[in-house]
C-alpha positions in Angstrom: 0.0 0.0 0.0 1.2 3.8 -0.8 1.0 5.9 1.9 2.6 8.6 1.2 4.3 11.5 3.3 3.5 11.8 6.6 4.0 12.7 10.4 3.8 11.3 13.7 0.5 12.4 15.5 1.0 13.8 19.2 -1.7 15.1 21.5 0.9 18.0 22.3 1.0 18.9 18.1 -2.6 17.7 17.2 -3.8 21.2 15.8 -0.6 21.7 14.1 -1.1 17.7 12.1 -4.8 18.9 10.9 -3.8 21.9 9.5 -0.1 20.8 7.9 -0.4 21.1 3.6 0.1 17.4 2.3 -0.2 15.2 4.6 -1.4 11.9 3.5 -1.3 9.5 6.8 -0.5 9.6 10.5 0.8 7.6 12.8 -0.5 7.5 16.7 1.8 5.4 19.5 -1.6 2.6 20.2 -1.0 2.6 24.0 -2.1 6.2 23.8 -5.2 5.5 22.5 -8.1 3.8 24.3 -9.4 1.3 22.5 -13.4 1.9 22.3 -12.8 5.8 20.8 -10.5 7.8 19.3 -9.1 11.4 19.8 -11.6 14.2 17.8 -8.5 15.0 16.1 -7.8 11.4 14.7 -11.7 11.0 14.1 -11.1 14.6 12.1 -8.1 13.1 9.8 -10.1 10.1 9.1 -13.1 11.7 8.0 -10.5 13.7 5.4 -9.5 10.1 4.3 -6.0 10.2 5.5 -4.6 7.1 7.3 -3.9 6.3 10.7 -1.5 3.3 11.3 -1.4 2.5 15.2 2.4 2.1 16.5 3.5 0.1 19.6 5.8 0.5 22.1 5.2 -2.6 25.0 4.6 -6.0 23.2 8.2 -6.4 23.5 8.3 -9.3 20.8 11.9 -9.9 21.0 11.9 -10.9 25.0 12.3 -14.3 26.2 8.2 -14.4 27.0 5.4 -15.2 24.5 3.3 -12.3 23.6 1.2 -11.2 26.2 -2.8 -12.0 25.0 -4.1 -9.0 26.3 -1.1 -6.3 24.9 -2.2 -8.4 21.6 -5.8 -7.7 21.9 -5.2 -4.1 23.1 -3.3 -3.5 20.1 -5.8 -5.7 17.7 -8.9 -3.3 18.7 -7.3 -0.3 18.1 -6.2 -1.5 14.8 -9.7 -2.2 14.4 -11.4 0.6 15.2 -8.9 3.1 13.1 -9.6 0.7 10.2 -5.8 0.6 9.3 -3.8 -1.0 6.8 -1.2 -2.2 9.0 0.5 -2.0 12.5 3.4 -1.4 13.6 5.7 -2.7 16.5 9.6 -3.1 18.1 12.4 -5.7 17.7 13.3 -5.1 21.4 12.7 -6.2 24.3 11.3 -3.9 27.1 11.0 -5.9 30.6 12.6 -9.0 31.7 12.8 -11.2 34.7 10.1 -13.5 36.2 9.3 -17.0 37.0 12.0 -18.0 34.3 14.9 -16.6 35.9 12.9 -17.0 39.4 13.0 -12.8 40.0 10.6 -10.0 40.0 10.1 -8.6 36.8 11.6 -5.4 35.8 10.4 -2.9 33.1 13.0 -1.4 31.0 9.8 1.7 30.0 12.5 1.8 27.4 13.4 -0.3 23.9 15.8 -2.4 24.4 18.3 -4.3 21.7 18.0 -7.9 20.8 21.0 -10.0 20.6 21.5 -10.7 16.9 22.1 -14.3 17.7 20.4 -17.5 16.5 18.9 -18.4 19.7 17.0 -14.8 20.1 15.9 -15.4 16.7 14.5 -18.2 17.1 12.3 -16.6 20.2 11.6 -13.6 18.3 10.1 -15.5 15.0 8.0 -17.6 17.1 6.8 -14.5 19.1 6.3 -12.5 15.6 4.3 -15.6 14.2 2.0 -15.6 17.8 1.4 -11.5 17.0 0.6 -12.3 13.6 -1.9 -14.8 14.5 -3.6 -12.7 16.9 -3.8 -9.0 14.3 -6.4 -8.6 12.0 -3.8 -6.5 9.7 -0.6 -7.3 8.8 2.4 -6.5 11.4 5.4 -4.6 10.3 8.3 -4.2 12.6 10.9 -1.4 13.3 14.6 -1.3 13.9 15.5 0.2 17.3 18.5 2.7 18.2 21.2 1.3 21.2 23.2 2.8 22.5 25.0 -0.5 23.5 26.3 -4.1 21.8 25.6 -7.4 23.1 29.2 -9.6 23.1 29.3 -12.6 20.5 26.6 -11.9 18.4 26.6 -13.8 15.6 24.6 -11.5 12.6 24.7 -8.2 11.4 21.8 -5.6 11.6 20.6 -6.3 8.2 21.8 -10.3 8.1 19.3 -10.1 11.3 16.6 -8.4 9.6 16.6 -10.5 6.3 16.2 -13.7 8.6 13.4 -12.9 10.2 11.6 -11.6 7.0 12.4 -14.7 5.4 11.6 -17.1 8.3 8.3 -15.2 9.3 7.1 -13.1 6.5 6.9 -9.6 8.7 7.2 -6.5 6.9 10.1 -4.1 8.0 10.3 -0.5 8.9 13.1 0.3 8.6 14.0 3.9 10.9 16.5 5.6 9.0 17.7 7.8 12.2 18.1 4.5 14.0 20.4 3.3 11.5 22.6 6.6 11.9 22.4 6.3 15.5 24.0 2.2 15.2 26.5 3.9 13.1 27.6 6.7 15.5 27.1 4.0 18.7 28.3 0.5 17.1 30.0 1.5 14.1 27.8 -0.2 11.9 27.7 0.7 8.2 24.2 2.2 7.2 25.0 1.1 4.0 26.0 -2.1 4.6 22.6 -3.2 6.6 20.6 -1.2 3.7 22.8 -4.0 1.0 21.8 -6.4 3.7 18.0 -6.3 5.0 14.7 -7.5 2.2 14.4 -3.7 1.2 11.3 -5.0 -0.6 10.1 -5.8 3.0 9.8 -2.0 3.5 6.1 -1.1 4.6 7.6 2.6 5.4 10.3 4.8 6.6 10.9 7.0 9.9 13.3 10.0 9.8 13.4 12.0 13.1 16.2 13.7 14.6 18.7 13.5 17.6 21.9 14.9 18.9 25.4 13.9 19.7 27.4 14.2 23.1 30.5 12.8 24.2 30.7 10.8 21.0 27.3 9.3 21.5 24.2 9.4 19.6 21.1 10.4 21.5 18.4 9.2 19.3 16.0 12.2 20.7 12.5 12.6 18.6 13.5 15.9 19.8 15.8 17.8 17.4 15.5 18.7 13.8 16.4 16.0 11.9 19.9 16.3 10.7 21.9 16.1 7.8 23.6 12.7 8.1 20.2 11.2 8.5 18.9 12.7 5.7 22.1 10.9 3.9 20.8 7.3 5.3 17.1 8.3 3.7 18.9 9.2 0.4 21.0 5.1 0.6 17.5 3.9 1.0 16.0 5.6 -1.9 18.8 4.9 -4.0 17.7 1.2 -3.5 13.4 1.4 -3.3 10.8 4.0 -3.4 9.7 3.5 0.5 6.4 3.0 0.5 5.7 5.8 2.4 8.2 7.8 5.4 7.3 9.5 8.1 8.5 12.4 10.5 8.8 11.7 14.2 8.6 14.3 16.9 7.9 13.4 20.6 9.2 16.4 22.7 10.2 19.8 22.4 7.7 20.4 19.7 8.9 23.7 17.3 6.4 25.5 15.6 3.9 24.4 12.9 5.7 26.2 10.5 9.5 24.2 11.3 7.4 21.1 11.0 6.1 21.6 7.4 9.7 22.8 7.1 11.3 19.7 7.6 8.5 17.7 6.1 9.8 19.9 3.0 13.1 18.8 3.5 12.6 15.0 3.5 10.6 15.4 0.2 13.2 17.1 -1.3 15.9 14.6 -0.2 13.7 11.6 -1.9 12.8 13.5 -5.2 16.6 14.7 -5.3 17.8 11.0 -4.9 15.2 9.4 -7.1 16.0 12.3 -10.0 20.3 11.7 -9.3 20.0 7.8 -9.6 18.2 7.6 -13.1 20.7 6.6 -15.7 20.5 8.7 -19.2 17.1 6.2 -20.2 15.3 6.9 -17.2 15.7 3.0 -15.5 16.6 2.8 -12.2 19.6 0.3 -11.4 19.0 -2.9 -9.8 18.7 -3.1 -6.3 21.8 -4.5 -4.7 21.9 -7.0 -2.6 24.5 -8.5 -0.5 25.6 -12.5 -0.1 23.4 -13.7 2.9 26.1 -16.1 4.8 25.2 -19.8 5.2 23.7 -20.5 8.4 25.4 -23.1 10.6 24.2 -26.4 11.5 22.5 -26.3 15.1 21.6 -28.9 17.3 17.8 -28.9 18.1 17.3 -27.6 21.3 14.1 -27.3 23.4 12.1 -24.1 22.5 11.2 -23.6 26.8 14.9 -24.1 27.3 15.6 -21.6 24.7 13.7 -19.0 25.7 14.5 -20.0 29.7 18.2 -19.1 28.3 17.0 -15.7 26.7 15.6 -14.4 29.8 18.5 -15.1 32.1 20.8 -13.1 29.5 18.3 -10.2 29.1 17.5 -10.0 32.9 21.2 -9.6 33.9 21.4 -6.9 31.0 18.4 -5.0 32.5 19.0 -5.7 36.2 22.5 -4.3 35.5 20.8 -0.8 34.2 18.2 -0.5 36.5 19.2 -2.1 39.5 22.8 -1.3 39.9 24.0 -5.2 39.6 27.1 -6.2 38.1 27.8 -5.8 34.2 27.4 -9.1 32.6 30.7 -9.9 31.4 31.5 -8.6 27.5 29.4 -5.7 27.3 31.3 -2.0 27.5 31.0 -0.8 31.1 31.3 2.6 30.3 28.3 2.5 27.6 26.2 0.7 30.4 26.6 3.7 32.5 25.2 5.7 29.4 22.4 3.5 28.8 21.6 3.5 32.8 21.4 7.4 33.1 19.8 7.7 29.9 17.1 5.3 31.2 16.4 7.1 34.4 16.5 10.6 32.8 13.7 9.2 30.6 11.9 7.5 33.5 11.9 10.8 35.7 10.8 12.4 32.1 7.9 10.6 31.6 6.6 10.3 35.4 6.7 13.8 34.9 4.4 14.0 32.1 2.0 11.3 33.4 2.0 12.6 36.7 2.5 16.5 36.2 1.5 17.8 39.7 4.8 15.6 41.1 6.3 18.7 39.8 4.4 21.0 40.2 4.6 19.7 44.1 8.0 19.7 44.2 9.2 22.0 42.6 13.0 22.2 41.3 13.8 19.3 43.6 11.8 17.0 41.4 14.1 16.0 39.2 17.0 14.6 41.8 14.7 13.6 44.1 13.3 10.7 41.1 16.5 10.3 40.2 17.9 9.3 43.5 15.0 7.2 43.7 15.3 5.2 40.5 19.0 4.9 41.7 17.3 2.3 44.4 13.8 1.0 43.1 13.5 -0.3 39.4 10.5 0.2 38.0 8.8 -2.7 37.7 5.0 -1.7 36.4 4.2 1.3 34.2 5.2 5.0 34.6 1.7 5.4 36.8 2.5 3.4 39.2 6.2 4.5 39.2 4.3 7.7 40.1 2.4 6.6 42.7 5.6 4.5 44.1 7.7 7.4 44.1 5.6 9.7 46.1 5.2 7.1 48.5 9.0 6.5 49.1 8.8 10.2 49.7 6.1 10.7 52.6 7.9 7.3 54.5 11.1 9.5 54.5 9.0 12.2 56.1 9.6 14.3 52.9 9.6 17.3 51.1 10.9 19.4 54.0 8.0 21.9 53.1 5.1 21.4 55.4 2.9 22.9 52.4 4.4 20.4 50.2 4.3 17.9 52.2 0.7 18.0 53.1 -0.4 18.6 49.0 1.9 15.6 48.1 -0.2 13.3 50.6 -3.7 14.3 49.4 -2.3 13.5 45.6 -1.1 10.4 46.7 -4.1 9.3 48.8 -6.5 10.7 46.0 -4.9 8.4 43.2 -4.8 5.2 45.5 -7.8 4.9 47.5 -9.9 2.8 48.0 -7.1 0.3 47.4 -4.7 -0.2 50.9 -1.5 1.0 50.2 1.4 -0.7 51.0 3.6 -0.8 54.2 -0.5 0.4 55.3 0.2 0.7 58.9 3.3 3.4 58.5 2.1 5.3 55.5 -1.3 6.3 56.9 -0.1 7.5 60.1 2.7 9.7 58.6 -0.4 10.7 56.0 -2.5 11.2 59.3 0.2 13.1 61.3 0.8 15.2 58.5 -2.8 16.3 57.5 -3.1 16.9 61.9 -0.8 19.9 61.5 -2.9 21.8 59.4 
């Protein structure tokens, strides 16, 4: 299906979307939608006729668990009820731990890298073919950013990529800003995993932008997108026409007038590509494709104690970044360090934004005080009841200082969990009592 040019719908930009020139489809992140009615914005674009293709962020089809039934369903009614074309999803991993590896379960609340190994293939095929089974549209799947590299992994990016087309039939979208940000962070050749990966496979393209520091890549969603991503859009249209491509913004949203801007921009980069690659008779060269490598012969081994081996590897990775355990051994401890701040800057981000009174409460002191927090307490359900967590820890440790503070911070937190006992029940309500006394 053609889809054309388009831009990555945000509450925050909604406005802005509906009134951009030539836009032909949307994309909305699906756990932001509820899943009996849409947005008035989103129930605007339709009615114009332009697309909506639902994008998700927590299935985490390349963990060591199967797919849970109810993310699937989640993500199958809001497919149905924007009457899309197609959905899209991760090759990450975004929580780990459990009864496989016998520990709680932590949640990454950020995409994590596969290991381009056999074994995680194998996992991650079966868990594609249980999504596909369960969508009523066909399931495309993106290429994620990292910041670090798993030791002994056995396939390249696009190697990777090709296998699982071939193995499950998935389409690919392929992020064009992730593959800069592999290149700046792994040293992997764009064009090498463009020669690689089924560019056929291609439902569509995302450009967005990010920013370097200390020699690493920051894939943001909150820059303008820059030139040497532009370059890796230009290497993939040298190859195919994407099907469509899309602009991603999540924070820090410029004006309207920036957005149609860059919109602009990637146009131009496509039609500039297309128009340089046409030989003197107007026929595009072949797509080029390079020698996929032979895979070795493997002993069978049991699918449970497969994945049981998955999850042990991907919980120590995770419990390393969010819990403060040792580095498994092979992986770069100073990029760990990166990858651990970078999680809990996000995590005190989005608590933030779910939970905007936290500071509002607190005022500058919000920030350290959740970092200093996540230091201590992985997150181990979603950002809400991170929130809700959080707040508590605070009012045990007889905190904010301010009285004032103190007192609003309790009602919040009592508002948002009653009638269900909190925990530690005993201690918490009598600090919560004592506090609301002095009033």
């Amino acid at each position: 299906m053609e889809l054309g040019i388009g831009i990555g719908w945000r509450p925050e930009i909604a406005d802005a979307v509906e009134a951009l020139p030539g836009i032909d489809w949307v994309e909305a992140v699906a756990e932001n939608l509820c899943a009996d009615h849409l947005p008035a914005s989103l129930v605007r674009l339709r009615a114009r006729g332009v697309t909506v293709v639902p994008h998700g962020v927590s299935l985490g089809l390349g963990g060591a668990e199967r797919p849970d039934p109810g993310r699937l369903a989640g993500l199958a009614a809001r497919a149905t009820l924007l009457g899309t074309p197609l959905v899209t999803e991760h090759i990450a991993f975004v929580r780990a731990g459990g009864a496989r590896t016998a520990s709680p379960v932590l949640e990454a609340g950020h995409l994590l890298p596969v290991p381009r190994t056999r074994a995680a293939l194998d996992v991650l095929c079966e868990n594609v073919r249980v999504a596909q089974d369960s969508l009523p549209v066909p399931l495309a799947l993106e290429n994620i950013a990292a910041l670090i590299s798993w030791p002994d992994e056995e396939l390249t990016e696009g190697q990777f990529l090709a296998e699982l087309v071939e193995r499950t039939g998935v389409r690919l979208l392929i992020d064009v800003a992730n593959l800069h940000t592999n290149h700046v962070n792994r040293g992997e050749d764009p064009a090498t995993a463009l020669d690689e990966l089924p560019v056929e496979a291609i439902a569509y393209v995302h450009v967005a932008g990010g920013v370097e520091k200390d020699g690493v890549w920051h894939d943001t969603h909150a820059h303008p997108v820059t030139a040497p991503v532009l370059g890796v859009l230009a290497e993939l249209r040298s190859r195919i026409a994407p099907p469509g491509v899309l602009l991603e913004r999540d924070d820090d949203f410029p004006p309207a007038a920036e957005l149609a801007g860059e919109l602009d921009t990637i146009r131009a980069t496509l039609e500039a590509r297309a128009h340089a690659d046409a030989d003197r008779d107007g026929v595009r060269e072949p797509v080029r494709r390079a020698p996929r490598p032979t895979p070795p012969a493997r002993r069978p081994e049991d699918p449970e104690a497969l994945r049981d081996r998955v999850a042990v590897a991907q919980t120590s990775l995770l419990s390393a970044l969010v819990a403060g355990t040792p580095a498994p051994e092979g992986f770069d401890h100073r990029r760990l360090g990166v990858q651990s701040r970078a999680l809990a800057a996000k995590r005190a981000d989005v608590v933030a934004k779910v939970a905007p009174e936290l500071p509002q409460i607190l005022g500058l002191g919000y920030r350290d005080a959740f970092l200093a927090y996540a230091r201590s307490r992985p997150m181990s359900a979603g950002y809400r009841r991170d929130a809700l967590d959080f707040a508590e820890q605070l009012l045990i440790a007889g905190r904010p200082a301010d009285e004032a503070a103190r007192r609003r911070l309790t009602r919040w937190w009592q508002d948002r969990t009653a009638p269900r006992p909190p925990r530690r029940t005993t201690r918490l309500v009598r600090a919560a009592r004592s506090v609301l006394a002095g009033r």
